[in-house]
Backbone as a chain_set.jsonl record, in Angstrom:
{"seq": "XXXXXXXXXXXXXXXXXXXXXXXXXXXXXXXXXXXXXXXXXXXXXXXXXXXXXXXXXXXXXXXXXXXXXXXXXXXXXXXXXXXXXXXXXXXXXXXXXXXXXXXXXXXXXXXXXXXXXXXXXXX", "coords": {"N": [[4.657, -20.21, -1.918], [4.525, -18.731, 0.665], [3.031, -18.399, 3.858], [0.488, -16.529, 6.055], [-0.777, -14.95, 8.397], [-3.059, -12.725, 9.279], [-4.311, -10.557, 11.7], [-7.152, -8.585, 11.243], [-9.083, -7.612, 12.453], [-11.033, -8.019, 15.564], [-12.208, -11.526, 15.28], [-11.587, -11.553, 12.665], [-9.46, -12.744, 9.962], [-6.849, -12.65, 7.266], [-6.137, -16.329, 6.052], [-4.193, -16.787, 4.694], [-1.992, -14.813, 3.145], [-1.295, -13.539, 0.026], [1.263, -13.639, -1.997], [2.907, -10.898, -2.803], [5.544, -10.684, -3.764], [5.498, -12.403, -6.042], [5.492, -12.248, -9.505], [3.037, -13.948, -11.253], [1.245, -14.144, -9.211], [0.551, -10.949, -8.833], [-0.188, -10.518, -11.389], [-2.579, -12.255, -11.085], [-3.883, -10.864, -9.509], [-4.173, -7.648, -9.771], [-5.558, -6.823, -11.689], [-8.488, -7.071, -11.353], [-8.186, -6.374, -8.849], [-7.728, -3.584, -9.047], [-10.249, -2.728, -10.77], [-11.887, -3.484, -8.739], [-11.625, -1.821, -6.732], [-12.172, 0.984, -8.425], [-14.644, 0.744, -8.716], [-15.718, 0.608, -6.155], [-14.782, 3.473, -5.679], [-16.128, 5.049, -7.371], [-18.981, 4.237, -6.517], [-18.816, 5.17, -3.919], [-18.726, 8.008, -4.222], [-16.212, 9.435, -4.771], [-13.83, 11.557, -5.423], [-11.492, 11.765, -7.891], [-8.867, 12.705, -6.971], [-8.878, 12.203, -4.232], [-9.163, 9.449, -4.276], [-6.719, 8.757, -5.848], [-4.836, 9.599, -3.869], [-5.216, 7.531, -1.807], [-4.258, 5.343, -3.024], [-1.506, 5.434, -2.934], [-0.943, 7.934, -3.379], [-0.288, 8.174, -6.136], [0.243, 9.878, -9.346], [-1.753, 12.227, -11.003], [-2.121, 11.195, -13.736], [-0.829, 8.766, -13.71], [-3.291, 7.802, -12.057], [-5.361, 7.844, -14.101], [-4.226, 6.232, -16.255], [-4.359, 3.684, -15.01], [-7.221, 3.982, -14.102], [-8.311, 3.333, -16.732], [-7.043, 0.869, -18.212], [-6.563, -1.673, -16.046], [-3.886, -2.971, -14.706], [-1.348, -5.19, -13.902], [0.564, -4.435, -11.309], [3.644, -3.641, -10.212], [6.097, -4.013, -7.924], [7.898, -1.966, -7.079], [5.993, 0.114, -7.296], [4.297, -0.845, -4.974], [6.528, -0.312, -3.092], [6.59, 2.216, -3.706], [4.965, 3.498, -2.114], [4.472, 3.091, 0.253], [5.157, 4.973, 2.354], [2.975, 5.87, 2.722], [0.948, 4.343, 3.781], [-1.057, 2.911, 6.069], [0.747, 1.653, 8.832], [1.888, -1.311, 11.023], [3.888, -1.292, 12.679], [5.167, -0.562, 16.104], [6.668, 1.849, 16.048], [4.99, 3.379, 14.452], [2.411, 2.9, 14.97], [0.071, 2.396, 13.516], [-0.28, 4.169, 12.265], [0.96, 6.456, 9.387], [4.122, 6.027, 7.792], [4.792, 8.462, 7.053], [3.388, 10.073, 8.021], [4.075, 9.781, 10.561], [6.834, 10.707, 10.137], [6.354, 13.394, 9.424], [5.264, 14.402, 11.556], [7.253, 14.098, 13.939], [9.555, 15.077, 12.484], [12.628, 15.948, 11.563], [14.427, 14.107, 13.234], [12.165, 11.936, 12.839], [12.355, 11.077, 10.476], [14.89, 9.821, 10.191], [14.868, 8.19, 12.148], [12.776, 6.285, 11.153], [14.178, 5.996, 7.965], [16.376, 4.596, 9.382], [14.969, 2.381, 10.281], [14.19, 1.289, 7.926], [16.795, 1.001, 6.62], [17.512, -1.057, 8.649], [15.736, -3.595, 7.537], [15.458, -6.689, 6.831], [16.966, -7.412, 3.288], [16.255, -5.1, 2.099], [12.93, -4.869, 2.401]], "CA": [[4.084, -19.008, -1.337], [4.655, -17.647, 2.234], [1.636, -18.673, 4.336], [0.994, -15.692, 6.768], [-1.492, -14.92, 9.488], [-3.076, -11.997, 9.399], [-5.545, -10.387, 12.136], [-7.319, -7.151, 10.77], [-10.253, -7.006, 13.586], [-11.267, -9.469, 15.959], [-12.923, -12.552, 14.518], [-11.2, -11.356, 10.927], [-8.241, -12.53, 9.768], [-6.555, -13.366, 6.405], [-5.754, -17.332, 6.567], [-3.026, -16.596, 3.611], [-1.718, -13.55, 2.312], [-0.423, -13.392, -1.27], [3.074, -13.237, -1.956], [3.122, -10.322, -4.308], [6.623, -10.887, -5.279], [5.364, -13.184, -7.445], [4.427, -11.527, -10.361], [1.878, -14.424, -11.583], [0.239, -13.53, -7.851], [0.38, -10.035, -8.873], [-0.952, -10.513, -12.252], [-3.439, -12.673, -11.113], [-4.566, -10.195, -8.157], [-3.711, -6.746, -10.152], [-7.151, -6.005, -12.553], [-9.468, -7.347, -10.51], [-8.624, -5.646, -7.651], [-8.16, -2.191, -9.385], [-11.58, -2.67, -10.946], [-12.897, -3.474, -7.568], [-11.132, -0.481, -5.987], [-12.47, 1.847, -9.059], [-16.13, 0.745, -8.671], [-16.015, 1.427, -5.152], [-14.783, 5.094, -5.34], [-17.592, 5.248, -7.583], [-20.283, 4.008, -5.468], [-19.174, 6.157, -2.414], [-18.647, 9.243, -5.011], [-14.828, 9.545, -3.863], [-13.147, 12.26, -6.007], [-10.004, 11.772, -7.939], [-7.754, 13.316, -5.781], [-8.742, 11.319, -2.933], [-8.695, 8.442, -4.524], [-5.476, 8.639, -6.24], [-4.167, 9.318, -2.517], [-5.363, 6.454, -1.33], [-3.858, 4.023, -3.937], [-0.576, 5.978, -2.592], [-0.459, 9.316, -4.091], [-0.129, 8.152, -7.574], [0.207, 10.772, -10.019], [-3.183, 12.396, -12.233], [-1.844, 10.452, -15.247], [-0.964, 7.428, -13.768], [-4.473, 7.149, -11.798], [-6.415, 7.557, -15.041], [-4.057, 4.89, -16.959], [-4.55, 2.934, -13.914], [-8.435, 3.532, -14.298], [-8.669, 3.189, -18.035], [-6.581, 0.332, -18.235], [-6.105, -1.934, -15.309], [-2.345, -3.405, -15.402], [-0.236, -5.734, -13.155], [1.071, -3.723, -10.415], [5.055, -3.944, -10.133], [7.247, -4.491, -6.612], [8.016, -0.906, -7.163], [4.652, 0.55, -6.791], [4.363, -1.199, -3.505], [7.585, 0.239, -2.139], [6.901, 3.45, -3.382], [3.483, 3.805, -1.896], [4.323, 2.211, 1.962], [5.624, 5.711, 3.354], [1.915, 7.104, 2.782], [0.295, 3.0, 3.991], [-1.043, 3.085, 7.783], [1.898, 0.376, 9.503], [1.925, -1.66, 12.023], [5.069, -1.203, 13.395], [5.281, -0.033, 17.125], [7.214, 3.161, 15.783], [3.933, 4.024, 13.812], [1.45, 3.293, 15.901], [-1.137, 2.489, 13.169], [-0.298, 5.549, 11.093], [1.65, 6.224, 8.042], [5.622, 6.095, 8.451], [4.74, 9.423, 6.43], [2.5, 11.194, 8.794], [5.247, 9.893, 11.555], [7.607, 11.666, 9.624], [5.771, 15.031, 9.438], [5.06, 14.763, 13.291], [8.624, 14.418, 14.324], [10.544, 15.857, 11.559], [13.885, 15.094, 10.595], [14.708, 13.189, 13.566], [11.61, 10.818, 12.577], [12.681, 10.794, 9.168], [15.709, 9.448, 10.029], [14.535, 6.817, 12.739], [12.091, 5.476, 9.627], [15.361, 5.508, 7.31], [17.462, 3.256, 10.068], [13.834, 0.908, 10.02], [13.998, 0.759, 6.559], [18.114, 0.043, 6.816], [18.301, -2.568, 9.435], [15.174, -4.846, 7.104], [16.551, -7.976, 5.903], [16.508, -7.528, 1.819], [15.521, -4.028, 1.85], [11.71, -4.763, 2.861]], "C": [[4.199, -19.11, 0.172], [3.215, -17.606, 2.78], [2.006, -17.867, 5.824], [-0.232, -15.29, 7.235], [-1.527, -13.442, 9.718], [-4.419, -11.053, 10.471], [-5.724, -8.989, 11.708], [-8.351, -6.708, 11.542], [-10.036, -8.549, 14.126], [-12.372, -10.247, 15.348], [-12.429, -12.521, 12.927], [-9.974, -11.266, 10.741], [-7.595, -13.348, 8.495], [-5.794, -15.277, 6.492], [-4.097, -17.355, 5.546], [-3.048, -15.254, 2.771], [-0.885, -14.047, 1.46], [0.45, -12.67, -1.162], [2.632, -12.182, -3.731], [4.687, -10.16, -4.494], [6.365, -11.527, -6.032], [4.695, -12.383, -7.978], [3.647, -12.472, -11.034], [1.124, -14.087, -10.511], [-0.255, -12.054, -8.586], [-0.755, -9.823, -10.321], [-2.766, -11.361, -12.291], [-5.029, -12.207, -10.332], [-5.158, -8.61, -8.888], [-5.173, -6.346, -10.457], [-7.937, -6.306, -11.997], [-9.185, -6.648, -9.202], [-8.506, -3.451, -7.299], [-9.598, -1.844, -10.209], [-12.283, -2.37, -9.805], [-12.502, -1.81, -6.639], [-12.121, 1.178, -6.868], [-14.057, 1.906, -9.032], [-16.39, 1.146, -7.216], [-15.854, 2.859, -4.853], [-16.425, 5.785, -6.194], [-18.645, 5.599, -7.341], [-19.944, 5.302, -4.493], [-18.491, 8.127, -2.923], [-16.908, 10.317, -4.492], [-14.336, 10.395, -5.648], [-11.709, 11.741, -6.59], [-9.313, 11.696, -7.422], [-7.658, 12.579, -4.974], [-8.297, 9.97, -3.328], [-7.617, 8.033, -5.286], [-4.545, 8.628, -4.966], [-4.242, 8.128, -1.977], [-4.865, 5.079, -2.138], [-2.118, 4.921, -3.6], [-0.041, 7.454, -3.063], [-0.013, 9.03, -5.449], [-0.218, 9.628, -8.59], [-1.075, 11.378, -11.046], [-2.801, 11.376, -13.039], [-1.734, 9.204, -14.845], [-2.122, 6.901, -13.025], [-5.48, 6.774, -13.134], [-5.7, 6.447, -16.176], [-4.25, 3.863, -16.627], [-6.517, 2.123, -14.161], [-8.745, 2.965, -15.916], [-8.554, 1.216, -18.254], [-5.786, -0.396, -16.927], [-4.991, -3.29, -15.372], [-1.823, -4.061, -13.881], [0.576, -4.705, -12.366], [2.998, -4.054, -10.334], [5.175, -3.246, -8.324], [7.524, -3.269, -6.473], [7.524, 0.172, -6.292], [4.529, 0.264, -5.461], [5.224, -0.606, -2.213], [7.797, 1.446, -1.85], [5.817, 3.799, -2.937], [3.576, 3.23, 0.073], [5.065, 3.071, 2.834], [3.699, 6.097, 3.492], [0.818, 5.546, 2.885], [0.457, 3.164, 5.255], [0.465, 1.284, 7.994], [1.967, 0.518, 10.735], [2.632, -1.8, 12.722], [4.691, -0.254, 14.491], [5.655, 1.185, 16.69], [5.773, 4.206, 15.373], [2.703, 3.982, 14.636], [-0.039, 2.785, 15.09], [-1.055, 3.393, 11.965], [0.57, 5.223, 10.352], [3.256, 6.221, 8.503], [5.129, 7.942, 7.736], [3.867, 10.343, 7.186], [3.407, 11.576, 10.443], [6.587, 11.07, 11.512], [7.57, 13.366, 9.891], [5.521, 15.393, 10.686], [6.296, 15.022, 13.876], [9.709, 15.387, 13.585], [11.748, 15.24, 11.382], [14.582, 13.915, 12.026], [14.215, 11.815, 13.302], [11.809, 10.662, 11.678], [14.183, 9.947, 9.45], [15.734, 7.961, 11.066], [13.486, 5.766, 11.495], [13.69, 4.896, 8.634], [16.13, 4.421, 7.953], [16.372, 2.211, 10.167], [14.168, 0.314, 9.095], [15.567, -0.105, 6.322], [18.127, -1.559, 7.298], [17.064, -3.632, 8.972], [15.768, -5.676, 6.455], [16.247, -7.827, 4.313], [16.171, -6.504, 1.849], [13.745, -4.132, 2.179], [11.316, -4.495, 4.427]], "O": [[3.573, -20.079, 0.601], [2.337, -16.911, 2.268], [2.972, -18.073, 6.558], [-1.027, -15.239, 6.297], [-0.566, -12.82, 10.171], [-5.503, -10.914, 9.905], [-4.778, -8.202, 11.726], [-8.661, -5.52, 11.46], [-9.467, -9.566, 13.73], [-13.383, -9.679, 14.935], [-12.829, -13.339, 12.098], [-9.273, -10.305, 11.056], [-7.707, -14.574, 8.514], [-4.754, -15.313, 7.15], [-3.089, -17.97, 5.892], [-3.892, -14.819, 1.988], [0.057, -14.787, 1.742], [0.633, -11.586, -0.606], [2.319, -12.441, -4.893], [5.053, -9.46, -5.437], [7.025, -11.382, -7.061], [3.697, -11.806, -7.547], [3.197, -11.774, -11.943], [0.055, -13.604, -10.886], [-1.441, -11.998, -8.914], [-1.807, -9.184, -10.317], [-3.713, -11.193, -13.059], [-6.206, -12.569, -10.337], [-6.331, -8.289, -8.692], [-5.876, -5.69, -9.688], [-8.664, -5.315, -12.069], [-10.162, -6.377, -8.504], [-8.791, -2.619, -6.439], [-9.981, -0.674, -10.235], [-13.058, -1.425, -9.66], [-13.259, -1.006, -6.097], [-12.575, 2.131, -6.236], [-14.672, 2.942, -9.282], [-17.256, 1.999, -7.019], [-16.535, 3.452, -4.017], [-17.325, 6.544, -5.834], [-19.272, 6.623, -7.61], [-20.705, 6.261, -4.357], [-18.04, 9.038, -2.229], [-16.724, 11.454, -4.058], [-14.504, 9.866, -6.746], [-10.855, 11.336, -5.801], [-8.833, 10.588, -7.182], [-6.556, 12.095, -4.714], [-7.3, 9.411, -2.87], [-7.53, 6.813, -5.428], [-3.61, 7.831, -4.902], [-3.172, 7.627, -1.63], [-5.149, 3.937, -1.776], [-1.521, 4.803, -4.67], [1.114, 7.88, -3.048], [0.781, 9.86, -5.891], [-1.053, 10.434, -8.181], [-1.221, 10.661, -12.036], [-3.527, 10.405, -12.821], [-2.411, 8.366, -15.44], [-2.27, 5.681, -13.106], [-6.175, 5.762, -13.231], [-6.458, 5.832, -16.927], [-4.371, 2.937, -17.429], [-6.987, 0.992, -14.285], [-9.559, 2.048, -16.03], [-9.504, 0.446, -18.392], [-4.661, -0.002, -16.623], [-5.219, -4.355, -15.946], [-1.936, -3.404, -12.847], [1.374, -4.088, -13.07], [3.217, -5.248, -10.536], [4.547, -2.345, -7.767], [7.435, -3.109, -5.255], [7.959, 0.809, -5.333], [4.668, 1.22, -4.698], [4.942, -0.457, -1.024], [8.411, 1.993, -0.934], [5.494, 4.814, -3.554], [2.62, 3.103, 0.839], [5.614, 2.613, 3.836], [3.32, 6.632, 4.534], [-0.126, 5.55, 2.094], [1.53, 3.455, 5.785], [0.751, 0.302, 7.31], [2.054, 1.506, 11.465], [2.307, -2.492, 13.687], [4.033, 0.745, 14.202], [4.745, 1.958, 16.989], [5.537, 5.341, 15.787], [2.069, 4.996, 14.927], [-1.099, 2.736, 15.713], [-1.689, 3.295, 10.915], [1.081, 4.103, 10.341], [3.489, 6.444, 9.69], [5.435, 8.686, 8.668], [3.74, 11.487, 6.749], [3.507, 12.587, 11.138], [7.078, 11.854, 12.324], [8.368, 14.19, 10.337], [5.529, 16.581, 11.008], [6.484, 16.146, 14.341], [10.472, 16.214, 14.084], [11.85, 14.056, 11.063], [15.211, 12.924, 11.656], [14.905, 10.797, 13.351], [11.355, 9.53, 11.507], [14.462, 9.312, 8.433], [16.397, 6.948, 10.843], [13.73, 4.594, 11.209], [14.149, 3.754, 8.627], [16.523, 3.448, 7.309], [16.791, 1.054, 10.142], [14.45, -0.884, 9.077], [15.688, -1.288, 6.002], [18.469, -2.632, 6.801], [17.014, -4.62, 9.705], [16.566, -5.431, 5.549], [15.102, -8.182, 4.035], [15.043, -6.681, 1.389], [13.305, -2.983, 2.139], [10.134, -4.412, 4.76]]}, "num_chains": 1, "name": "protein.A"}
């Protein structure tokens, strides 16, 4: 595993982030942390909608198979959910590559696309 340094405020910072390519990571991370995600919309009385946005715009059907049944996340999911994920890339600022997008328009759609090009491995 990929030992990786993460600051998310000051004084708070992951000492190791999980490698979710591994899918034993993923499986081991997956139901437990869509439980924990589903009890918190819960608690703070977070609507569907919203909270299907916030797990990336998932689809009605696949939030409630999601909630019913919480399942191992796939490499996929991740990739297709990280235009509408705030990023820390200078380009973004903090915000979504997907809100970047909608601000600039097709020129920023296409500076995102040459990001996404010139990553080593497609990530």
């Amino acid at each position: 595993m990929t030992s990786l340094t993460l600051s998310i405020a000051p004084g708070y910072a992951f000492d190791n982030l999980p490698d979710l390519s591994s899918v034993a990571e993923r499986e081991r991370l997956s139901s437990a942390t869509l439980q924990g995600f589903f009890a918190i919309m819960e608690k703070w009385r977070v609507d569907a909608d919203s909270a299907a946005a916030l797990l990336g715009g998932v689809p009605r059907g696949t939030f409630y198979k999601l909630k019913k049944c919480p399942a191992t996340q796939t490499q996929d999911e991740y990739a297709n959910a990280w235009m509408t994920h705030p990023n820390r890339d200078a380009m973004f600022g903090g915000h979504t590559p997907l809100a970047y997008a909608i601000h600039g328009g097709i020129p920023a759609l296409a500076r995102v696309r040459s990001l996404l090009d010139a990553a080593p491995d497609g990530k």
